[in-house]
Steps between C-alpha positions, in 0.01 A plus 500: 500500500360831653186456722265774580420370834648330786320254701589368850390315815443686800601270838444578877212435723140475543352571904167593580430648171855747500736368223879609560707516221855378560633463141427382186680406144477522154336206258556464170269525213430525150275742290396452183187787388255468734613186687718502773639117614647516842752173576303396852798208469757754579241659737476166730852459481611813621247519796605098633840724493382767671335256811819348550656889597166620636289237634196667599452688162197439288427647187253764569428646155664649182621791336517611164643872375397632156532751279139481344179379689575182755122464520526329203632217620389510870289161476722312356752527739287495779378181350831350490586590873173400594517139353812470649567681825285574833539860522417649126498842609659796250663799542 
């Protein structure tokens, strides 16, 4: 299945208000219409992987890349890293 988008965690660190970037991967998802269903499973699995390699990581937002108009869906994944995650900032 083709996706329009890709969606992704953004890791590195958070001092005194700077966030470094040190990497960052892909998550899967599926999009049916106007719904977009991101597997936060896969998500947490992938980032207890990542803290064994990189210890002082923490997920410090998301990204998404899109063809048409990402503000679309800009609450909803800001919701679901928010919920979720300490640092729910976007890039």
């Amino acid at each position: 299945m083709s996706h329009s988008r890709v969606i992704g965690t953004l890791l590195g660190s958070v001092d005194g208000g700077v966030v470094t970037l040190t990497s960052g991967y892909k998550v899967p998802h599926k999009e049916v219409e106007d719904e977009v269903a991101i597997n936060m499973e896969f998500n947490e699995n992938l980032y207890r992987l990542q803290k064994r390699v990189a210890p002082n990581e923490v997920i410090v937002g998301w990204f998404t890349t899109s063809k048409g108009n990402t503000n679309t869906y800009y609450n909803m994944y800001l919701s679901l890293y928010s919920i979720t995650y300490t640092h729910p900032f976007s890039y």
